[in-house]
FIKOLZA-1660 file (N, C-alpha, C; in steps of 0.1 Angstrom, whole numbers, plus 5000, padded with zeros to 4 digits):
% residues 125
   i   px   py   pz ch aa at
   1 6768 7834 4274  A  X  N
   1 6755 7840 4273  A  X CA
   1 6753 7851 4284  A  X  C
   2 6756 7848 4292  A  X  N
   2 6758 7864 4301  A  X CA
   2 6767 7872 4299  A  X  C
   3 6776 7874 4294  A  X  N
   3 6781 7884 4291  A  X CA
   3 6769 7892 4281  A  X  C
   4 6766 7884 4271  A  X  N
   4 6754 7889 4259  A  X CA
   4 6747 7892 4268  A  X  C
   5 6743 7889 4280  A  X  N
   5 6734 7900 4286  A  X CA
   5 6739 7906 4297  A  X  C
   6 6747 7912 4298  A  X  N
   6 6752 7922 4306  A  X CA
   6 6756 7928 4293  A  X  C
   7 6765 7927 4279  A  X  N
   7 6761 7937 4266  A  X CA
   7 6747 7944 4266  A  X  C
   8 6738 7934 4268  A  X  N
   8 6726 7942 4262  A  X CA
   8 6725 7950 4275  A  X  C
   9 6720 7946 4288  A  X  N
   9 6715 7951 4295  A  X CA
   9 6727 7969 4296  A  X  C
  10 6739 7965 4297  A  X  N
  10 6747 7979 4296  A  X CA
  10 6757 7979 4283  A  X  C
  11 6752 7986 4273  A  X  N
  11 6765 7989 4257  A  X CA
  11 6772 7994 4260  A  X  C
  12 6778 7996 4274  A  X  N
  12 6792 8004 4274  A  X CA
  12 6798 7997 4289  A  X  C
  13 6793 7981 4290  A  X  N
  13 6801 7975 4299  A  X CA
  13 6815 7974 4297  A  X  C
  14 6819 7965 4289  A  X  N
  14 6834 7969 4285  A  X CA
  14 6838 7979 4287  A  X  C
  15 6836 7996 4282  A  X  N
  15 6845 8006 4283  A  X CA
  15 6845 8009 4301  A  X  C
  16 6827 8006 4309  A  X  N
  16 6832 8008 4325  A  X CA
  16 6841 7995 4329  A  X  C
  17 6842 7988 4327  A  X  N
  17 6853 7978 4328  A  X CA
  17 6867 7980 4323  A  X  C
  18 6872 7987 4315  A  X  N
  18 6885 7989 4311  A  X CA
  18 6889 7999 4321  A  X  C
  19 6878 8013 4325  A  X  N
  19 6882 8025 4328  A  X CA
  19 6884 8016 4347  A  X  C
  20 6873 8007 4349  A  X  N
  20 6877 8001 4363  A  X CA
  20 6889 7996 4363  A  X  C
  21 6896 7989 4360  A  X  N
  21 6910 7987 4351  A  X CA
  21 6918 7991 4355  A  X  C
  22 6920 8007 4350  A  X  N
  22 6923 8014 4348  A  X CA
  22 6930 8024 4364  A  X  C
  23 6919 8025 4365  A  X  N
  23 6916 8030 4380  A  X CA
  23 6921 8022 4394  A  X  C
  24 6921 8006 4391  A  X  N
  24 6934 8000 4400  A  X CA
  24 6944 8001 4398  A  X  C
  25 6953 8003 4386  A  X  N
  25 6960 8004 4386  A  X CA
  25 6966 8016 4388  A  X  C
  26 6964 8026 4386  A  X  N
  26 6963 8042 4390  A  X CA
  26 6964 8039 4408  A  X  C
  27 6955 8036 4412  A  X  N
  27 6951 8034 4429  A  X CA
  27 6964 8023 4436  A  X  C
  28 6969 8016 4426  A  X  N
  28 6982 8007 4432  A  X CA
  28 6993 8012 4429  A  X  C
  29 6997 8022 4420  A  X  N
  29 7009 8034 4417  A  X CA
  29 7006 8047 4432  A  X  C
  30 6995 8047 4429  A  X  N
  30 6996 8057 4439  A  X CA
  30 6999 8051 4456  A  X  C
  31 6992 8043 4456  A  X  N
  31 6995 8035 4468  A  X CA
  31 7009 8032 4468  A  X  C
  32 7012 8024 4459  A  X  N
  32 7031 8026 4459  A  X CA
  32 7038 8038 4463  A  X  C
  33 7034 8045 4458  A  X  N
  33 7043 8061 4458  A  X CA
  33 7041 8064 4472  A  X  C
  34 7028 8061 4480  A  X  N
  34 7029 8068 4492  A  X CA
  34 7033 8059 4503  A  X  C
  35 7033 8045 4498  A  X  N
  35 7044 8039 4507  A  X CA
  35 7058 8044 4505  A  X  C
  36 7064 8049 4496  A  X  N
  36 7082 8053 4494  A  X CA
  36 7082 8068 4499  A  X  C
  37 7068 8074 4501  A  X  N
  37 7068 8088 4506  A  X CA
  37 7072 8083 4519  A  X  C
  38 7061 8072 4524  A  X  N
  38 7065 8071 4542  A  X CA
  38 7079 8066 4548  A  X  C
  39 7084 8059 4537  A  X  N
  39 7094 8056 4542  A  X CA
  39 7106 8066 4544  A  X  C
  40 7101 8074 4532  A  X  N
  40 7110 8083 4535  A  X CA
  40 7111 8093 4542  A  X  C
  41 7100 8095 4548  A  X  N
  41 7096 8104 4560  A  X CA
  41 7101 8099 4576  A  X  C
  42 7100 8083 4575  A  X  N
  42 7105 8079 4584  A  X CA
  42 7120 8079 4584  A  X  C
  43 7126 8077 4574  A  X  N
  43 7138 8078 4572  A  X CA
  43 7149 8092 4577  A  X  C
  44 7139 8101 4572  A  X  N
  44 7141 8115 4577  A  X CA
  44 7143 8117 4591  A  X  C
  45 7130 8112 4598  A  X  N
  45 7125 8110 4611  A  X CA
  45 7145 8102 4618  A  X  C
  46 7146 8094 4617  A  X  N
  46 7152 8088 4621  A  X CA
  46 7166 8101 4620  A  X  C
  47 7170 8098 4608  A  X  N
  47 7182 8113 4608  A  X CA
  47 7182 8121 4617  A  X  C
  48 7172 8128 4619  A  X  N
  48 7169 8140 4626  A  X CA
  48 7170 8134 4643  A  X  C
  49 7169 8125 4643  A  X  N
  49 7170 8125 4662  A  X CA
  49 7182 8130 4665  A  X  C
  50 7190 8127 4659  A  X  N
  50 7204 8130 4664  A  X CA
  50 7207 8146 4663  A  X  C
  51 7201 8151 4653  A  X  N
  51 7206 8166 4657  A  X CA
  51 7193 8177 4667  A  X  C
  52 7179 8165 4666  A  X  N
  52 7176 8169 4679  A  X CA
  52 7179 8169 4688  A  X  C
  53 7185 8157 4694  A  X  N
  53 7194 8155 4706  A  X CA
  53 7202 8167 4706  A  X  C
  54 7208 8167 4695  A  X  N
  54 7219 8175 4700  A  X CA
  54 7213 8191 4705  A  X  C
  55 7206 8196 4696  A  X  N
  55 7198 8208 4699  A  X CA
  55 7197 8209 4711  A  X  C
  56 7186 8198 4716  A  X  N
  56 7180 8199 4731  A  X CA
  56 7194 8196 4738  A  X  C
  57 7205 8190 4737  A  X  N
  57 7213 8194 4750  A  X CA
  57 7223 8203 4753  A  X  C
  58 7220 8211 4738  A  X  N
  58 7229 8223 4739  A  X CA
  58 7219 8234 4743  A  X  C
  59 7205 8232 4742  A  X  N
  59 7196 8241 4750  A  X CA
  59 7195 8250 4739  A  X  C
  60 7196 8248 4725  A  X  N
  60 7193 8251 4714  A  X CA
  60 7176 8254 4710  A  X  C
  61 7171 8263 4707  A  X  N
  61 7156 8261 4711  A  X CA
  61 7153 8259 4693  A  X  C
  62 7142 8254 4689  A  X  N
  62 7145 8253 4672  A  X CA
  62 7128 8241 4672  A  X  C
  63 7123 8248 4660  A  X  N
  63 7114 8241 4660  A  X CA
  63 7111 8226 4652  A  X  C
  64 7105 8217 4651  A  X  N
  64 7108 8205 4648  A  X CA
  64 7100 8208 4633  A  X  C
  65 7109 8195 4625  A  X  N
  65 7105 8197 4613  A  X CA
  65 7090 8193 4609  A  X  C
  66 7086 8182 4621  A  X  N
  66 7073 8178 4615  A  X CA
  66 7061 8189 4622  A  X  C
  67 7065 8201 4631  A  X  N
  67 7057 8212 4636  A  X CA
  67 7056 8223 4625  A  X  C
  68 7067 8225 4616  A  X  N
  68 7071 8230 4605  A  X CA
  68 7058 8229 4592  A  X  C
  69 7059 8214 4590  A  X  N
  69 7053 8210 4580  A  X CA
  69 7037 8213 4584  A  X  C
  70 7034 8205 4593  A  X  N
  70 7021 8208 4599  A  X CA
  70 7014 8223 4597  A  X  C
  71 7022 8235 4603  A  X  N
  71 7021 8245 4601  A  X CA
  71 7018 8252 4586  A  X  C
  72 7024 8245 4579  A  X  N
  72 7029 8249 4563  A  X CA
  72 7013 8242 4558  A  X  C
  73 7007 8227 4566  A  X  N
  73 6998 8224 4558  A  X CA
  73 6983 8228 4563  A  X  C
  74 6986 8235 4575  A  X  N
  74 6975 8244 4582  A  X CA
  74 6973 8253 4575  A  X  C
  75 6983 8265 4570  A  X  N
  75 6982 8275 4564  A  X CA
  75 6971 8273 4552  A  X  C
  76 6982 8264 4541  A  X  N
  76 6976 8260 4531  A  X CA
  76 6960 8260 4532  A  X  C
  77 6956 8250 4539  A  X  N
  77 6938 8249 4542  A  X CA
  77 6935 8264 4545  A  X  C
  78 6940 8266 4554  A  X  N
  78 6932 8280 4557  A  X CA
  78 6932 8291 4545  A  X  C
  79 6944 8293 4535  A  X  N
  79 6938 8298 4522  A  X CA
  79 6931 8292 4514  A  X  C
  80 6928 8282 4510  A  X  N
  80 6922 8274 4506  A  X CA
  80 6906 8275 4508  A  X  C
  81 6899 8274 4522  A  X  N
  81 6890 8276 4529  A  X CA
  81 6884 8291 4523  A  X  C
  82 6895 8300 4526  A  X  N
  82 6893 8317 4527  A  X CA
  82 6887 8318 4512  A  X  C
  83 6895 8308 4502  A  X  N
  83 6892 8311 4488  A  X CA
  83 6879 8309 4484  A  X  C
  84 6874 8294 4491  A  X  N
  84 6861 8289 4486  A  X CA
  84 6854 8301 4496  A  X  C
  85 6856 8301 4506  A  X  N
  85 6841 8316 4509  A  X CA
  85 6842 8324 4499  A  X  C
  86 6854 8325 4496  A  X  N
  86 6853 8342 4487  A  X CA
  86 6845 8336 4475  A  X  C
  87 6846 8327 4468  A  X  N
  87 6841 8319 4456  A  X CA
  87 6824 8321 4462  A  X  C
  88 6822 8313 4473  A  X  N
  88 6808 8309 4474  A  X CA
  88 6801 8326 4479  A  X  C
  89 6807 8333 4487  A  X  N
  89 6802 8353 4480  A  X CA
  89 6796 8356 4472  A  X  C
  90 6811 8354 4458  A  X  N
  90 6805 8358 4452  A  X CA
  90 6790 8351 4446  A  X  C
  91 6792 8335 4447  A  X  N
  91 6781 8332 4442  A  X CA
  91 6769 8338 4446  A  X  C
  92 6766 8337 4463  A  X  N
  92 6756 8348 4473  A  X CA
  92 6753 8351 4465  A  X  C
  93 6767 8365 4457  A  X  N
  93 6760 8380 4453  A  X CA
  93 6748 8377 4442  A  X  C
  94 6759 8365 4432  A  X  N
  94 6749 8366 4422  A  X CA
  94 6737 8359 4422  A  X  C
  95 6732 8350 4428  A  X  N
  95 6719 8347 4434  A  X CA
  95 6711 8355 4437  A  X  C
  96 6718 8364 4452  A  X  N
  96 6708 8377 4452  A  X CA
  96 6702 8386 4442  A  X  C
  97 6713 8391 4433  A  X  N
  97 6711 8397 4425  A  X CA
  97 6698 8395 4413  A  X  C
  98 6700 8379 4411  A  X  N
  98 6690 8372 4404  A  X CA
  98 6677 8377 4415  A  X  C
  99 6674 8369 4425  A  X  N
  99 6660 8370 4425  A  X CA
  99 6658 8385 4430  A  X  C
 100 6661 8389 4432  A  X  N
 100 6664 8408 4431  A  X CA
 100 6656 8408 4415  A  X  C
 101 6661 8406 4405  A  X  N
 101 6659 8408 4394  A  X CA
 101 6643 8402 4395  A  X  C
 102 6642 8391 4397  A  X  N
 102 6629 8382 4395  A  X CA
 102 6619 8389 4405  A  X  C
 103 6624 8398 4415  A  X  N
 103 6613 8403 4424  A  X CA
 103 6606 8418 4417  A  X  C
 104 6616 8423 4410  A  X  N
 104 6612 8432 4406  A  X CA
 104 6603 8434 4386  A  X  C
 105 6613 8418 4382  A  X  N
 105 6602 8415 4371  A  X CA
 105 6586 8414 4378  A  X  C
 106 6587 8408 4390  A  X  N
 106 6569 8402 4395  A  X CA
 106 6562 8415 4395  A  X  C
 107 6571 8428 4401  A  X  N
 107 6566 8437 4411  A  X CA
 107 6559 8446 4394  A  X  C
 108 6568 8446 4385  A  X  N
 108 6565 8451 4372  A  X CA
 108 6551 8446 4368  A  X  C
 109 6550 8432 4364  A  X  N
 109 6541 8426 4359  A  X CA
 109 6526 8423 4366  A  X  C
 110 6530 8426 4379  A  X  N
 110 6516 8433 4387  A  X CA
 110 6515 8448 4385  A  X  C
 111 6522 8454 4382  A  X  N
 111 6517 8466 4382  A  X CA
 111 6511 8468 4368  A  X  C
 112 6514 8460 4358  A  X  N
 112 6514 8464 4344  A  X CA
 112 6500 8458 4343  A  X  C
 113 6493 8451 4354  A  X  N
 113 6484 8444 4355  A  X CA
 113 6473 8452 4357  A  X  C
 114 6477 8459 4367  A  X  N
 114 6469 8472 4373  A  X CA
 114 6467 8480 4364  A  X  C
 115 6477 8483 4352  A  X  N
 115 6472 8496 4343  A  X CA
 115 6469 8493 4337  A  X  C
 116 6468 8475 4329  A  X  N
 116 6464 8472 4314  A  X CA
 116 6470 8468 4306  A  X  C
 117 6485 8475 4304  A  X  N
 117 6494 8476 4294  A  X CA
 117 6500 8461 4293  A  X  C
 118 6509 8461 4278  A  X  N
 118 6513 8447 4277  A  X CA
 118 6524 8447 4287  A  X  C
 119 6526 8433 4291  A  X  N
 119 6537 8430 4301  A  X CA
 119 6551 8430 4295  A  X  C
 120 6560 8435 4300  A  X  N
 120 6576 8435 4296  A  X CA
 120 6578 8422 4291  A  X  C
 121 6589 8420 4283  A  X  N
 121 6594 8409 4282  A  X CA
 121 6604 8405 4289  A  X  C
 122 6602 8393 4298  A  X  N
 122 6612 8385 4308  A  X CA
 122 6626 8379 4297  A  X  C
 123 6636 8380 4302  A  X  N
 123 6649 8379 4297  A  X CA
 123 6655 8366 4304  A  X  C
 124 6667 8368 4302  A  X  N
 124 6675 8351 4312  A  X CA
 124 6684 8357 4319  A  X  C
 125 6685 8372 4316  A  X  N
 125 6694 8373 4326  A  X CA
 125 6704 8385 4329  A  X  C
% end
């Protein structure tokens, strides 16, 4: 009997229920995957001491792979960032441009006010 009323009260419980479903299991693949990422990061980590050692006692100057990556994922954001300003600009522009348009429909429709004449017709855009 409750289920019949969780049907009535939502007709598309079942389908949020499969897609929740759905969605753990997605969320426990991914969780998976980024436990074998870490490991293998650590794994890497581990390799690499030895030819850092070796670097640093040959006085080898060389930058570390995880300063490397870091760098690589600094970058990234920072284009990323630069893109969305450039995106949200242009949006600016075109906002401005709108009520630009809407100031000068008003500035019309008072004036057309002042002479009598019929008023322009307002457009979308």
């Amino acid at each position: 009997q409750l289920e019949f009323c969780i049907e009535t009260f939502d007709p598309n419980a079942k389908k949020h229920s499969d897609q929740k479903k759905e969605l753990y299991a997605r969320r426990h693949a991914v969780e998976e995957e980024l436990l074998l990422l870490k490991e293998k990061q650590a794994k890497a980590m581990d390799e690499f001491e030895e030819s850092e050692a070796a670097l640093n006692a040959a006085g080898i100057p060389f930058v570390h792979p995880v300063d490397e990556n870091n760098d690589e994922v600094l970058s990234r954001r920072v284009k990323m960032v630069e893109y969305k300003a450039h995106l949200s600009k242009q949006e600016e522009v075109k906002i401005a441009a709108e009520r630009e348009e809407i100031k000068r429909m008003k500035t019309m429709k008072a004036s057309t006010k002042v002479e009598g004449g019929a008023p322009p017709a307002v457009t979308d855009g």
